[in-house]
C-alpha positions in Angstrom: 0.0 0.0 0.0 1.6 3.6 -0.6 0.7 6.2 1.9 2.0 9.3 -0.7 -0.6 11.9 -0.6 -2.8 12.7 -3.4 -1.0 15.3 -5.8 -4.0 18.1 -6.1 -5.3 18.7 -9.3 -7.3 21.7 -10.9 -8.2 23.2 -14.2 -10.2 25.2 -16.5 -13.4 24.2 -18.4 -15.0 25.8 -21.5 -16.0 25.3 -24.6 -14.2 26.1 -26.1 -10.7 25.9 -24.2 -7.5 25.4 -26.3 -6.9 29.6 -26.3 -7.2 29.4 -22.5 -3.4 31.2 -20.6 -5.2 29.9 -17.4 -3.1 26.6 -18.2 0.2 28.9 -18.5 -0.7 31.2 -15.6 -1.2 28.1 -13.0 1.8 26.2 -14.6 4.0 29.0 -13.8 2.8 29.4 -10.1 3.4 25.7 -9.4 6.5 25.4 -10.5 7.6 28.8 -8.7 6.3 27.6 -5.2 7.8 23.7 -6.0 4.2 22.4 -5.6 3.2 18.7 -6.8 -0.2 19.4 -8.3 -1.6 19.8 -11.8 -3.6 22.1 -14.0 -5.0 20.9 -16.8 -7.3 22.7 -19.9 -10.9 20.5 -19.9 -12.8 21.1 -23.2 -16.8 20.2 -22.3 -19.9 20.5 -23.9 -22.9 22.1 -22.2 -24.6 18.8 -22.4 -21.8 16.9 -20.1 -21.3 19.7 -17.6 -22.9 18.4 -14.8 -21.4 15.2 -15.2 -17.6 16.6 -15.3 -18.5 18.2 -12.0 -19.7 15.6 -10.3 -16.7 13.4 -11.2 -14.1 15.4 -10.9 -13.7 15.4 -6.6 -13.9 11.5 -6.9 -10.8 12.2 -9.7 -8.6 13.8 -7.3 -9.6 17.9 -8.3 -9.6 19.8 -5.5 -11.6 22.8 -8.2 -11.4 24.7 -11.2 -12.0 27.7 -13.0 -14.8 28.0 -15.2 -14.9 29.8 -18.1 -17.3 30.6 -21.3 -20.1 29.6 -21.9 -20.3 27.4 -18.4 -20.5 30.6 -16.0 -24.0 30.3 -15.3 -24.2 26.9 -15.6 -21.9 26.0 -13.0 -23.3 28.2 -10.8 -26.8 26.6 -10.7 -25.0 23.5 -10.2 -23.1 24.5 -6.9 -24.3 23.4 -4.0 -22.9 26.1 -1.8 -22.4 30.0 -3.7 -20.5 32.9 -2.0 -22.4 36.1 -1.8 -21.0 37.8 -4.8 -21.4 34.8 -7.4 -24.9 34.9 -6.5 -25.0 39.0 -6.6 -23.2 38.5 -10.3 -25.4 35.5 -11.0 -22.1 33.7 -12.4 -19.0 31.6 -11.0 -15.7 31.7 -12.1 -13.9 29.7 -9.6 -15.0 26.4 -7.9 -14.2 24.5 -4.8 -14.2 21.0 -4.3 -15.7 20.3 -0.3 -13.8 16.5 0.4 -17.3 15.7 1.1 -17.9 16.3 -2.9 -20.2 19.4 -2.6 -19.7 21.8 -5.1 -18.2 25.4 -3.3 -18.8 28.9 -6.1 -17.5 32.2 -6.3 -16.5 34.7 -8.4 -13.2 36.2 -8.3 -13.5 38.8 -11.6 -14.0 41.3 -9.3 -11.4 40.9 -7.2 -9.3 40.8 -10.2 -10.6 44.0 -11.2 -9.5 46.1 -8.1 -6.6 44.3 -7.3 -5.8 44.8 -11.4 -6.0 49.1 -10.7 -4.3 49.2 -7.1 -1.2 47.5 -8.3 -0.6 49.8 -11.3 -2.7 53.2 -10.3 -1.6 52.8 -6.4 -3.6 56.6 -5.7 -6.9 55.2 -7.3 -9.9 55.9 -5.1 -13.3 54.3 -6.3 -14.9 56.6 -3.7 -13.5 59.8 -4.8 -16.1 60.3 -7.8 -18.1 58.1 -10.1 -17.5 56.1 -12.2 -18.6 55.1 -15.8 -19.0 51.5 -17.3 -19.9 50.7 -20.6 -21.2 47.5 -21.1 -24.4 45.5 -19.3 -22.6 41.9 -19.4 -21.3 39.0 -16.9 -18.1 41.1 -16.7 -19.7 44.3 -16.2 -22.0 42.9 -13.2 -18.4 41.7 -12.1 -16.7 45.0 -11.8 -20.1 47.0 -10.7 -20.3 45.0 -8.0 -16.3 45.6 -6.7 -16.8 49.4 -7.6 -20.1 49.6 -5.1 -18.4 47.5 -2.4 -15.1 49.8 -2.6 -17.8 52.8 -2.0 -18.0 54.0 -5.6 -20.9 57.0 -5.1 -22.4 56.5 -8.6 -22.2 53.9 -11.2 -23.1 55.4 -14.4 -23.8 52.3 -17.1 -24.6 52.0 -20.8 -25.3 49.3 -23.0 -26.2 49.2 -26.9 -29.0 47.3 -25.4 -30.5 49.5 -22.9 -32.7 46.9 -21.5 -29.8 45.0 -20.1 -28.7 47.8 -18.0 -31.6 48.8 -17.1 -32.0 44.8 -15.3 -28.6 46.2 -13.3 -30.6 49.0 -12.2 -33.1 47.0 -10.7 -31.0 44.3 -9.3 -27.9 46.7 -8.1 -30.2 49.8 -6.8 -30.6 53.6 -6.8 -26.5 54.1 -6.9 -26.5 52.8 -10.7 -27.6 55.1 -13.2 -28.5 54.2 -16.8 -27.5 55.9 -20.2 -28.7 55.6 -23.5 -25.9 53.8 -26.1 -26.1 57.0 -27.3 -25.0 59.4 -24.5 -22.5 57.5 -23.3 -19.6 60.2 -23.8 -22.0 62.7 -21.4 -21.6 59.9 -18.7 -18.2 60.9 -18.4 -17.9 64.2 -17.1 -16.6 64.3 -13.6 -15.7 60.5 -13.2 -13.2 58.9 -11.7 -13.1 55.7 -13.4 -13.7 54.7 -17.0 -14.2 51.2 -17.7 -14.9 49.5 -21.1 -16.4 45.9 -20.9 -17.6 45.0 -24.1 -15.9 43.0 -26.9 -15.5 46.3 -29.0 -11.8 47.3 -29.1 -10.7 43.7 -29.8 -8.5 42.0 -32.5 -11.0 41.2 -34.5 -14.1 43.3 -33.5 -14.8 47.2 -34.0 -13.5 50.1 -32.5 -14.7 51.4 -29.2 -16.1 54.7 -31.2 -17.3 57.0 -28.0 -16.0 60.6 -27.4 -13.3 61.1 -24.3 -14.5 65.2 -24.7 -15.9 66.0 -21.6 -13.4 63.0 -19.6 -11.3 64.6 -17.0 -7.5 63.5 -17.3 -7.2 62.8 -13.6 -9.6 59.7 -14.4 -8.1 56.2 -14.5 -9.2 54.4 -17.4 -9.1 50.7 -17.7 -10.2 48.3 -21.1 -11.3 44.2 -20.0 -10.2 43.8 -23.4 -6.3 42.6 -24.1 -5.5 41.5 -27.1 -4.6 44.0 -28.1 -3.1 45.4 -24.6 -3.5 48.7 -25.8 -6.7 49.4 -27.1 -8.1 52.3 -28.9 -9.6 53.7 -25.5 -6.5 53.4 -23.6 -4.8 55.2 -26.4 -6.7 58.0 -26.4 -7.3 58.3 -23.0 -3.1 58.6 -22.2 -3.4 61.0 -25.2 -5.8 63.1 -22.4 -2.9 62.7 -19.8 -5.5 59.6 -18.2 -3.6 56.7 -16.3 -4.6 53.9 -17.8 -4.4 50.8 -16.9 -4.6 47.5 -19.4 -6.8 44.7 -19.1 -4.1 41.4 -18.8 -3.6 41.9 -15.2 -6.9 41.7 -14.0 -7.0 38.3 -15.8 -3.9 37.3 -13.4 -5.3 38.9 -10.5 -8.9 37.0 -10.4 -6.5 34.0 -10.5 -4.8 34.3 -7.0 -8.1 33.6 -4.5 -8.5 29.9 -6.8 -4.9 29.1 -6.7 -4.9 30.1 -3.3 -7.9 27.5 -1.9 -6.7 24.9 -4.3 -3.1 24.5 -3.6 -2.7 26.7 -0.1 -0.4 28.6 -1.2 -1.2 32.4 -1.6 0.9 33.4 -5.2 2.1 36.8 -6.4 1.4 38.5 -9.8 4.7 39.4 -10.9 6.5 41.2 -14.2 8.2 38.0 -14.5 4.7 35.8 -14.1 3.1 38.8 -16.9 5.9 38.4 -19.6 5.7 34.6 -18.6 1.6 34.3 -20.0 1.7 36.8 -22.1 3.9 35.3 -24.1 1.7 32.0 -24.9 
């Protein structure tokens, strides 16, 4: 009989996965900290999720990250949900109980803040409002983070209005919605500008909205990162903005999961950075 301990294993599951850094991001941490574990990339259809899950404790996974389009999902299918994941209404991070219950959270927002206080250290979410553009599973994400950090005012706008205005309802009086339209009036006076959407990436269209009436001391962040710099980060350091791209948030949201998995609390380094970006 060997008495070795089990070697903890976690990993990512979409559909679908094989773009996924989360692989290269882990990989780097556990060989850093000289831990025997594993993270492994899990391509599954929406059909088998349910069935993954319930295997994987028995498999040896002590949790995983969960990525598009399984956010939802995965989060009807915990048995026990953390008080943000339910306030966002998605999980990103899941934790095995020995017991095999299903643990979910959702770590974006962490991410988020973490993401600005390491590169714009003076940030202040409470210092003014802020604008989001964007009505999406990220957006709920960061609006929640900005509230909790006491953000006055969350201004929001969405080409589909209707979307934002269901984050009115759910998040309360200190969101305010915007017509598509005016979103460059949202602006004035904020002190955070955050893009959400898809727009801006390699492959989409231009973020087309008006910094006019943005005041340079804002800090002005894109979710997007391929490219890092976007079109709104360029012309918001144009305005004399900080801006801040959106790779590290992506490493950031992957500390608290790393963290329960393997118990060992990892940093976000330039090394760890230069290390995933480069995949």
């Amino acid at each position: 009989m060997s008495d070795h301990p089990k070697i903890p294993l976690a990993g990512v599951i979409g559909h679908p996965i094989a773009h996924s850094r989360s692989p290269a991001l882990h990989g780097h941490w556990l060989k850093t900290y000289g831990i025997k574990g594993h993270y492994v990339p899990m391509d599954v259809a929406e059909e088998d999720l349910e069935a993954v899950l319930r295997a994987l404790p028995r498999a040896g996974f002590v949790g995983c990250n969960i990525t598009i389009p399984h956010k939802e999902r995965a989060l009807a299918l915990a048995d026990v949900i953390s008080d943000r994941a339910a306030l966002i209404g998605a999980t990103n991070t899941l934790v095995f109980h020995p017991d095999g219950r299903i643990y979910a959270d959702n770590t974006d927002g962490y991410g988020f803040i973490a993401n600005l206080r390491e590169t714009a250290p003076h940030w202040d979410a409470a210092l003014a409002p802020a604008a989001v553009l964007g009505a999406g599973g990220a957006a709920r994400a960061i609006i929640a983070a900005l509230i909790e950090t006491g953000c006055p005012e969350v201004r929001v706008a969405n080409r589909t209005r209707a979307r934002a205005e269901v984050l009115r309802a759910e998040f309360g009086a200190r969101l305010v919605v915007y017509d598509w339209g005016q979103a460059a009036n949202m602006m004035e006076g904020v002190a955070t500008l955050v893009n959400t959407t898809s727009l801006g990436m390699v492959g989409k269209p231009d973020l087309r909205i008006p910094l006019d009436v943005l005041p340079d001391s804002a800090v002005v962040t894109d979710c997007v990162y391929t490219p890092l710099q976007t079109r709104l980060l360029l012309e918001a350091a144009e305005r004399g903005c900080i801006t801040v791209d959106g790779f590290g948030m992506l490493l950031h949201q992957a500390v608290p999961g790393f963290e329960r998995w393997f118990g060992q609390r990892p940093e976000v380094t330039a090394e760890l950075r230069e290390k995933v970006l480069s995949v």
